[in-house]
C-alpha positions as CSV (number, residue, x, y, z in Angstrom):
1,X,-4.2,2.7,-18.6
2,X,-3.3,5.5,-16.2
3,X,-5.7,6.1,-12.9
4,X,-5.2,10.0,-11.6
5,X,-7.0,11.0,-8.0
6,X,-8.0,14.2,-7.5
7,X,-8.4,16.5,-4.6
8,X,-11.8,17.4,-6.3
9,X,-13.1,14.1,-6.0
10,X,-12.8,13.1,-9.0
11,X,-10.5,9.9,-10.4
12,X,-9.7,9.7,-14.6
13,X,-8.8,6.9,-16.5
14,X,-6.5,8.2,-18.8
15,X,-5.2,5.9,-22.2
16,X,-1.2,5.7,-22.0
17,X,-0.9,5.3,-25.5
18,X,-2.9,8.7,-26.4
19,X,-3.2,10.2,-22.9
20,X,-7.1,10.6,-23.9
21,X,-9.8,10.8,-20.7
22,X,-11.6,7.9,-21.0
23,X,-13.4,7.9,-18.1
24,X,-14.2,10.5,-15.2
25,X,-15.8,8.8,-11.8
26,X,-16.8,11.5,-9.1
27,X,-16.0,9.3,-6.0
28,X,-16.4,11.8,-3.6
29,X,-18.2,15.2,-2.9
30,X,-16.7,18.5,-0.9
31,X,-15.0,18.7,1.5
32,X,-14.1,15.2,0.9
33,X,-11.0,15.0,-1.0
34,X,-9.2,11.8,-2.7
35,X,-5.9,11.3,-1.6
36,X,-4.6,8.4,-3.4
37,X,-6.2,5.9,-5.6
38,X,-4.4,2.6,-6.7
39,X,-6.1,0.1,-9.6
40,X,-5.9,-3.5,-9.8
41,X,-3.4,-5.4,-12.0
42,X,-6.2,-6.9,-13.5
43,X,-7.9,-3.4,-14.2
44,X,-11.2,-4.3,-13.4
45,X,-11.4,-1.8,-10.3
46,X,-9.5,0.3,-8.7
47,X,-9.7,1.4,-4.7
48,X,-9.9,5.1,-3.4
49,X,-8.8,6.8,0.0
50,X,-9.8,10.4,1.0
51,X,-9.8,12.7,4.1
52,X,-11.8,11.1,5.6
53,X,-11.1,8.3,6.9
54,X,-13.0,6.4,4.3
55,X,-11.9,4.0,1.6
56,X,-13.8,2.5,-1.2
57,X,-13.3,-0.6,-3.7
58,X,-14.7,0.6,-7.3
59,X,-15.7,-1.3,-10.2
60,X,-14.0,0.4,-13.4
61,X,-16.7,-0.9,-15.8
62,X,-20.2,0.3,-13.8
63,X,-18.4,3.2,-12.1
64,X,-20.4,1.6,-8.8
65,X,-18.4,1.4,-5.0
66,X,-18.7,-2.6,-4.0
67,X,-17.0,-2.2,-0.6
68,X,-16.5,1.0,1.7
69,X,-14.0,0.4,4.6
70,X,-13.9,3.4,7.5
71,X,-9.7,3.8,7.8
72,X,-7.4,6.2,7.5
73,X,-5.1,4.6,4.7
74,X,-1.6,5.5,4.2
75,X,-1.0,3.2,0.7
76,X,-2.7,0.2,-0.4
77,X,-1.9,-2.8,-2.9
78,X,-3.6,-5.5,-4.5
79,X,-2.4,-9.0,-4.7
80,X,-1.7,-10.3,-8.4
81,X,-5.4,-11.6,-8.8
82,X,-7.2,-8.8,-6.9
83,X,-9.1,-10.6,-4.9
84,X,-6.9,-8.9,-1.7
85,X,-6.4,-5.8,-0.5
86,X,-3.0,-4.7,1.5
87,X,-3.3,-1.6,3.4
88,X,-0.5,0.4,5.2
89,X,-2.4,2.5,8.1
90,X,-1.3,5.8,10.3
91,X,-2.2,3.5,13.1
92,X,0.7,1.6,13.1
93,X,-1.3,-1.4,11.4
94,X,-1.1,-2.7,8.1
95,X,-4.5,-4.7,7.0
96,X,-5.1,-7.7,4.5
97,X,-9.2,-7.1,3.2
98,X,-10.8,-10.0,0.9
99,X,-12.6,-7.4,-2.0
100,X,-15.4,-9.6,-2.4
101,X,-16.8,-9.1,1.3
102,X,-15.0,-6.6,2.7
103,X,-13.7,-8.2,5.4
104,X,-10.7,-7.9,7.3
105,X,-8.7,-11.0,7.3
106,X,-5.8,-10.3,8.8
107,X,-4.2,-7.3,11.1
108,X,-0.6,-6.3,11.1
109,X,0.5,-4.9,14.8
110,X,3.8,-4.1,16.4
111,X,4.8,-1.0,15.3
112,X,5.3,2.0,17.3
113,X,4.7,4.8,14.5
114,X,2.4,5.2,11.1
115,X,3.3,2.6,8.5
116,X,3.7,4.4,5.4
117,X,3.7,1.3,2.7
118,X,3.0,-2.2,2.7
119,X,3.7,-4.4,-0.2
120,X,3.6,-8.0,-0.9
121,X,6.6,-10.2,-1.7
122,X,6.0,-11.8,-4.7
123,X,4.7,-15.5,-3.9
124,X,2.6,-13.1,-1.8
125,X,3.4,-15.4,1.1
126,X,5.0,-12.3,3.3
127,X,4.2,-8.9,3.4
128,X,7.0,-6.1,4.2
129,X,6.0,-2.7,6.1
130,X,7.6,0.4,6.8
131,X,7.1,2.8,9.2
132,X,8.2,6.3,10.9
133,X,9.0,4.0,13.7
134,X,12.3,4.0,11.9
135,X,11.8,0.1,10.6
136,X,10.6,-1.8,8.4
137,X,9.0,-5.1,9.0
138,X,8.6,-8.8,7.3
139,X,5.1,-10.6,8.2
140,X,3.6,-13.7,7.2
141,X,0.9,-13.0,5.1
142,X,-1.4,-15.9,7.0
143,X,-0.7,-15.9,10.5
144,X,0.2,-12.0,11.1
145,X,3.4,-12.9,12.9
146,X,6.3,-10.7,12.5
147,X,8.8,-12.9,11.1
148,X,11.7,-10.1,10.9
149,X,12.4,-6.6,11.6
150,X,14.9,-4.4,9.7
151,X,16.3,-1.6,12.3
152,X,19.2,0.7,11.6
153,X,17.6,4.1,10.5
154,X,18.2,6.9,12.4
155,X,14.6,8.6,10.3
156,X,11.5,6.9,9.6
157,X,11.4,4.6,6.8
158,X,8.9,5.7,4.5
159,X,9.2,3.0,1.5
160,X,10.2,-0.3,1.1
161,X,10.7,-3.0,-1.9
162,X,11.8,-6.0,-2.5
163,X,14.1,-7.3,-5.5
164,X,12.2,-9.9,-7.8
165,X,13.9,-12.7,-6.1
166,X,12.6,-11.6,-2.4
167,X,16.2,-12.2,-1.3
168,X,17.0,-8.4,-0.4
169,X,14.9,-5.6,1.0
170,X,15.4,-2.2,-0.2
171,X,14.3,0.4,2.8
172,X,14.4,4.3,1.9
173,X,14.3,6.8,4.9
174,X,14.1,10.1,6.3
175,X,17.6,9.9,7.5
176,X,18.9,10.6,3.7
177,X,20.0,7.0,3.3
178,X,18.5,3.8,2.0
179,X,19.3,0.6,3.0
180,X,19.8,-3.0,1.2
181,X,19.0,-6.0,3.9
182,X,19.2,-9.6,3.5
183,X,15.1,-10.6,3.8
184,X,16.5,-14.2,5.5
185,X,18.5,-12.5,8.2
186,X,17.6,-8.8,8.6
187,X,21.2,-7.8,7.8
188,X,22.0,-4.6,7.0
189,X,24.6,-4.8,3.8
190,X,24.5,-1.8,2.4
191,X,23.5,1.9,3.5
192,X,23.9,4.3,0.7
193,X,23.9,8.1,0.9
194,X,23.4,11.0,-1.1
């Protein structure tokens, strides 16, 4: 399935395989608009984040909100069994929420501009942010420590990955370049342009 947000309030389930509606959820009214939605990998719900400031956890099945968080959300992520939520903030905080009650579990502070993304690695043991700070970051998931920080942009870094491994973080910037690090070490290796 493919989950489209609309500045109208609206989010569609659309079928991949036909590109058929399947489903239309009015999540928010005027002036309220959605900015972003992002669904769960195991498509059971699917969280929204609008103008403002408010985010909600849906339920793809009753079409009901389960959780409603007040935060301005830049992008969000679930972990592999959805029972977390990872959101990147214009704050300069990225947030771990458990679905089930909402709460916030863990905060992600240090930097010193918006974060743009945050992601999990894939043992979901670390989570990597970026920022307009002009870095990205490396935390452990539990204790919220910053465990590395990959400088070397001249622009803010507005997206980061990670290969499947977790051995090498890919940063993409403003500056026109991305960047291949060593996730161990914080190494630049690469910088490619163009």
């Amino acid at each position: 399935r493919v989950l489209t947000a609309s500045h109208d309030g609206c989010v569609k389930l659309w079928s991949a395989s036909d590109g058929i509606c399947h489903k239309n959820v009015v999540t928010a009214t005027a002036p309220e608009h959605i900015l972003a939605a992002c669904m769960s990998p195991d498509q059971f719900s699917f969280v929204t984040y609008s103008s403002r400031s408010t985010s909600r956890l849906w339920n793809v099945f009753s079409d009901s909100c389960t959780q409603t968080w007040k935060a301005d959300i830049s992008s969000a992520r679930f972990s592999a069994d959805a029972s977390l939520l990872l959101s990147a903030s214009p704050d300069g905080t990225a947030k771990l929420h458990d679905c089930m009650t909402g709460d916030c579990i863990e905060t992600f502070s240090g930097h010193e501009g918006e974060v743009m993304e945050a992601i999990f690695s894939q043992d979901e043991m670390f989570v990597f942010t970026a920022s307009l700070d002009k870095t990205a970051k490396c935390w452990d998931a539990t204790s919220g420590e910053c465990t590395q920080t990959f400088a070397g942009h001249t622009g803010s870094v507005i997206s980061v990955a990670l290969t499947p491994d977790g051995e090498f973080v890919l940063t993409a910037s403003a500056d026109r370049t991305a960047k291949l690090w060593t996730a161990s070490t914080g190494h630049c290796m690469h910088t490619l342009f163009g």
